[in-house]
KOLMIMAR-303598 format. One line per field, with one value per atom (N, C-alpha, C, O): residue number from 0; residue in one letter; atom name; x, y, z. Coordinates in steps of 0.2 Angstrom, whole numbers, plus 2048, in hexadecimal, padded with zeros to 3 digits. Atoms other than C-alpha are relative to their C-alpha. Last residue first. Layout:
N
pos <- [NUM ...]
code <- [a ...]
site <- [CA ...]
u <- [X ...]
v <- [Y ...]
w <- [Z ...]
% end
This chain:
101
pos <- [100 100 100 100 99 99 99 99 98 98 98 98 97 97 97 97 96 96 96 96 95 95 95 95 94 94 94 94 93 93 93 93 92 92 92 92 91 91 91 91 90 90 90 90 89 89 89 89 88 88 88 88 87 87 87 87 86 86 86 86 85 85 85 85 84 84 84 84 83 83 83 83 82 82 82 82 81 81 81 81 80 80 80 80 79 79 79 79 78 78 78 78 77 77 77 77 76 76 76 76 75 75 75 75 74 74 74 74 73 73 73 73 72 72 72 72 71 71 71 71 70 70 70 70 69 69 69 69 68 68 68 68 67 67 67 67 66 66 66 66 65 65 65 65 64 64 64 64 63 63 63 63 62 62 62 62 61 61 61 61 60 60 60 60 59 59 59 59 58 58 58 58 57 57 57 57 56 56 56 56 55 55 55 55 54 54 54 54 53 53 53 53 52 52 52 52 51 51 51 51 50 50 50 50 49 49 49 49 48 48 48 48 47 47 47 47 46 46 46 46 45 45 45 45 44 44 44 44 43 43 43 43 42 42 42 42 41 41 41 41 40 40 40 40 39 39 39 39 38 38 38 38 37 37 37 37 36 36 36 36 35 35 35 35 34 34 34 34 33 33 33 33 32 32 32 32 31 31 31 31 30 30 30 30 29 29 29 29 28 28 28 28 27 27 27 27 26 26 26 26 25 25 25 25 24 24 24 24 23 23 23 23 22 22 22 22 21 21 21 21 20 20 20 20 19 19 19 19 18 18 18 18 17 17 17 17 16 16 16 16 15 15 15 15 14 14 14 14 13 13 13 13 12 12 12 12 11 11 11 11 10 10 10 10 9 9 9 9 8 8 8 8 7 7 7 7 6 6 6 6 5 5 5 5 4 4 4 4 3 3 3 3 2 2 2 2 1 1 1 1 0 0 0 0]
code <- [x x x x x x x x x x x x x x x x x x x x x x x x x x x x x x x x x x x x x x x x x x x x x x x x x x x x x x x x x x x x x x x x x x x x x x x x x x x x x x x x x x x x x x x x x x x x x x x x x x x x x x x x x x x x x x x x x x x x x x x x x x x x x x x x x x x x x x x x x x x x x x x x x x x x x x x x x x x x x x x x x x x x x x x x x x x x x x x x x x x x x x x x x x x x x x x x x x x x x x x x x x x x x x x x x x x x x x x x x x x x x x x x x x x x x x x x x x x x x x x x x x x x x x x x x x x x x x x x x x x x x x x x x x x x x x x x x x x x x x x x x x x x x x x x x x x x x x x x x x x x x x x x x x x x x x x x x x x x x x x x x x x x x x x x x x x x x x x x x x x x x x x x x x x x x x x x x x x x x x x x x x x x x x x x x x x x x x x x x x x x x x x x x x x x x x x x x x x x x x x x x x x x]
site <- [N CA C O N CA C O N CA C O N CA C O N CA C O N CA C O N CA C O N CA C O N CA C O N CA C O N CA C O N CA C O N CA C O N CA C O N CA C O N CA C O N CA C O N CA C O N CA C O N CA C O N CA C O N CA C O N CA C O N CA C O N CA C O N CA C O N CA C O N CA C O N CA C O N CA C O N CA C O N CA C O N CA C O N CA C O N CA C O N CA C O N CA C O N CA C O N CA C O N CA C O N CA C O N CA C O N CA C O N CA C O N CA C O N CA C O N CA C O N CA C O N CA C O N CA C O N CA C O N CA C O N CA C O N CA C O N CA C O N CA C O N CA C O N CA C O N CA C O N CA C O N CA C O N CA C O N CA C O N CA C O N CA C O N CA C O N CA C O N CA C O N CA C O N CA C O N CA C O N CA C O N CA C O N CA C O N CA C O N CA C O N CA C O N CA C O N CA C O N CA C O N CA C O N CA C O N CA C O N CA C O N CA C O N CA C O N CA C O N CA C O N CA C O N CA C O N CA C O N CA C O N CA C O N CA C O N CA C O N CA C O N CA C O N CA C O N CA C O N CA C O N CA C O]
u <- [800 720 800 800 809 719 801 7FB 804 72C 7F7 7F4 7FE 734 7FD 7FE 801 729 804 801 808 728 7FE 7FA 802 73B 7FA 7F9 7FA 742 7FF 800 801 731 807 808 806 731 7FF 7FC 800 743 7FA 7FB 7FE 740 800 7FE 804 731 807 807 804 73D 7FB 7F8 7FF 74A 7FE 801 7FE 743 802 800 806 73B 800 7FD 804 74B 7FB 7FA 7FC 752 7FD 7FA 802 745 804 800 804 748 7FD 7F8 801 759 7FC 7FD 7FD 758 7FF 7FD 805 74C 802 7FE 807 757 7FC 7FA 7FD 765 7FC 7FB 7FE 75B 803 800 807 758 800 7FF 802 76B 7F9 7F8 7F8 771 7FC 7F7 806 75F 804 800 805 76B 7F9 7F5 7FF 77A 7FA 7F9 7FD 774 801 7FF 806 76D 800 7FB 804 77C 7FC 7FA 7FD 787 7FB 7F9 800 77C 800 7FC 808 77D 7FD 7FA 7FF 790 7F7 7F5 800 78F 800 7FF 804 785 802 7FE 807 78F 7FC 7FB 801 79F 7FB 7FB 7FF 79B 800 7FA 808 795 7FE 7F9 803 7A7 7F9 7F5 7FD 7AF 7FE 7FE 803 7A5 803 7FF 80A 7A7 800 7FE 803 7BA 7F9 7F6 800 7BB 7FE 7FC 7FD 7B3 803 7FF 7FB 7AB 807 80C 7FB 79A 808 808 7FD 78D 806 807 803 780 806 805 809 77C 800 7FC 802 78F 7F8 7F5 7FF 797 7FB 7F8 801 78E 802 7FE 808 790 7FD 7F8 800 7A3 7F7 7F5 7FD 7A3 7FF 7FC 805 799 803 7FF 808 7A3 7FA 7F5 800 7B4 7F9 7F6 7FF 7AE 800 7FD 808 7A7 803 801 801 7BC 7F4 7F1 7FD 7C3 7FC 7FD 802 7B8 802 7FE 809 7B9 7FF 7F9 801 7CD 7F8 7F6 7FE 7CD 7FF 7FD 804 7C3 800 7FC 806 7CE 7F9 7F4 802 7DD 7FB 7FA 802 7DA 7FD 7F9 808 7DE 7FC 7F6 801 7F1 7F8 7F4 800 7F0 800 7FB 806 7F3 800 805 7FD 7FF 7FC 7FC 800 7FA 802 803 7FD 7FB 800 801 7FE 7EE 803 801 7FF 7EA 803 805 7F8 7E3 800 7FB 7F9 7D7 807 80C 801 7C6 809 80C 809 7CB 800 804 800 7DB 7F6 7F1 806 7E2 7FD 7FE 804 7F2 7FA 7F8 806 7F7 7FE 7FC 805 804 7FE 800 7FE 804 801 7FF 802 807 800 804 7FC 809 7FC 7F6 804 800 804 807]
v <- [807 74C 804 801 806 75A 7FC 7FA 7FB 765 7FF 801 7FF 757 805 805 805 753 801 7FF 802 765 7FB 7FC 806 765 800 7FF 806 772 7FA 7F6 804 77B 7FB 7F6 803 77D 7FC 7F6 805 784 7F9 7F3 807 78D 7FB 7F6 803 796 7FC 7F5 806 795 800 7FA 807 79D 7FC 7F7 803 7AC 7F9 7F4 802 7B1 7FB 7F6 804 7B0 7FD 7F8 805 7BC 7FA 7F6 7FF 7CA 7F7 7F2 803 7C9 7FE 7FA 806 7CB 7FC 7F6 805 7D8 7FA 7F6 802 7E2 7F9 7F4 804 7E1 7FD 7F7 806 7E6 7FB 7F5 803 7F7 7F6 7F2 802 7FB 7FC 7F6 808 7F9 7FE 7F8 806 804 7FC 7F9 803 812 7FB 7F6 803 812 7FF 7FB 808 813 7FD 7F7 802 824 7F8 7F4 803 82C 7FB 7F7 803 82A 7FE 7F8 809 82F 7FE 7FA 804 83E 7FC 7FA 802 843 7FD 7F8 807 841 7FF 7FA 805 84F 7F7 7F2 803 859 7FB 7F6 803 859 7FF 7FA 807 85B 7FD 7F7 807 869 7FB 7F8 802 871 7FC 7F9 807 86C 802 7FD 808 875 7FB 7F5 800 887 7F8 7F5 801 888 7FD 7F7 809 884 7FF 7F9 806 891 7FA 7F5 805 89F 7FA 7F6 7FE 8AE 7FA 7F8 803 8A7 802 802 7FA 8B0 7FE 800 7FE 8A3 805 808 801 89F 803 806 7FA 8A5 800 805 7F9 89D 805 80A 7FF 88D 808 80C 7FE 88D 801 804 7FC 88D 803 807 7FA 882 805 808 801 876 805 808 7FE 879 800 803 7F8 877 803 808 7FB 867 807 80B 7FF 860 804 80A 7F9 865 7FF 804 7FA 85D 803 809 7FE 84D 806 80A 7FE 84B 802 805 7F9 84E 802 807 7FC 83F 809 80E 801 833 807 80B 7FC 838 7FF 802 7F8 834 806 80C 7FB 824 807 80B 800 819 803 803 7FB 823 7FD 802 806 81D 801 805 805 82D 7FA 7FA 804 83A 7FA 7F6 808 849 7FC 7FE 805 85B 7FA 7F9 807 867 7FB 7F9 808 877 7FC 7FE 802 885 7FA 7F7 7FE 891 7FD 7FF 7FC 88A 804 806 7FB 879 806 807 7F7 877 7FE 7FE 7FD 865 807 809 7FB 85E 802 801 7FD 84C 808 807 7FB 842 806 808 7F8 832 805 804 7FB 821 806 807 7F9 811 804 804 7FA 800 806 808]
w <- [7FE 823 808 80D 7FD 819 805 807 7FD 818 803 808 7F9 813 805 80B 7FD 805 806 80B 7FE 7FF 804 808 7FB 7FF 802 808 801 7F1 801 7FE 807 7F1 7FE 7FA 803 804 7F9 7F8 7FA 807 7FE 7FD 803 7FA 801 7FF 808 800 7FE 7FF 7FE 811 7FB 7FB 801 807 805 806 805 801 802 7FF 803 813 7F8 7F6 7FD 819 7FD 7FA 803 80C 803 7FF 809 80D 800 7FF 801 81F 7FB 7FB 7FC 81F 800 801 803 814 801 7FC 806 81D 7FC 7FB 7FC 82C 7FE 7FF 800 81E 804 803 808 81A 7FF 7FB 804 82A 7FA 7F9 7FC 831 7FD 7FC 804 81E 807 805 805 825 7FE 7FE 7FC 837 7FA 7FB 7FD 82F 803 804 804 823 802 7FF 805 831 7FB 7FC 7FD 83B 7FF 801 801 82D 806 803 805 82C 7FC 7F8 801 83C 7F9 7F9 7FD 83A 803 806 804 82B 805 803 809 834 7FE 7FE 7FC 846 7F9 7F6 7FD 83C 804 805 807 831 804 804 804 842 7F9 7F7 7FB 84B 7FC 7FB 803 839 807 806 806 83B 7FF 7FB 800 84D 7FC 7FD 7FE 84A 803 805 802 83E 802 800 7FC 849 7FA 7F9 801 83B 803 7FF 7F7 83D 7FC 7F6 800 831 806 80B 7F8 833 801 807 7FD 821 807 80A 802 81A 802 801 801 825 7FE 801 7FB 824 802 804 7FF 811 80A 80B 806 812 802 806 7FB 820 7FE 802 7FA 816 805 808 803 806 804 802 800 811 7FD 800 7FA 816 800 804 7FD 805 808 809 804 7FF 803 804 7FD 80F 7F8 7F8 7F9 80B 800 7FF 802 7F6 807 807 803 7FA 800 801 7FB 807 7FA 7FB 7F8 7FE 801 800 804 7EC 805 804 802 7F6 7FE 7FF 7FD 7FE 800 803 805 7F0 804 802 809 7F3 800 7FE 806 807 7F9 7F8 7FF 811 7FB 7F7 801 816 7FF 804 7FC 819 7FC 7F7 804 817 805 80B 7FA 81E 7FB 7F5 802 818 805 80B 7FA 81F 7FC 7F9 801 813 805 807 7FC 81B 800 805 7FD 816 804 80A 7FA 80C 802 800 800 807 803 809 7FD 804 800 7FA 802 801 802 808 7F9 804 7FC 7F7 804 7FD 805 80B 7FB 805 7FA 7F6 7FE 7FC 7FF 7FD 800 800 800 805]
% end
């Protein structure tokens, strides 16, 4: 696995790192939605503070990700039961005589 390093600006600071190369394009589409979410926070609530403006990106976006984990556990519950059900109809039509006795 080789390393790059990487810079990135949010909020006119950069930040150089050091990270996996197939990581890169991860980490650049984050620090560039960050800055964009900062960005527009600013300008909605008129905050001048940066580090106000990047823990309120961070309460958002990790609301989000919670919303986001929590319809993904829904979703596979569903799944689960979706599947189940499939494979007691099979269950049945594979083994009708064993399933009668």
């Amino acid at each position: 696995m080789e390393n790059v390093s990487v810079t990135v600006n949010i909020l006119e600071r950069s930040y150089k790192l050091s990270i996996a190369a197939q990581e890169e394009k991860y980490l650049r589409d984050a620090a560039a939605l960050i800055d964009a979410q900062a960005r527009m926070f600013k300008k909605q609530f008129g905050h001048r503070d940066n580090q106000d403006l990047l823990a309120m990106v961070s309460l958002a976006q990790v609301t989000e990700l919670i919303k986001t984990q929590e319809s993904l556990k829904y979703k596979d519950d569903e799944l689960i039961e979706k599947l189940t059900e499939i494979d007691s109809v099979l269950e049945n039509n594979l083994h009708p005589t064993q399933n009668s006795l």
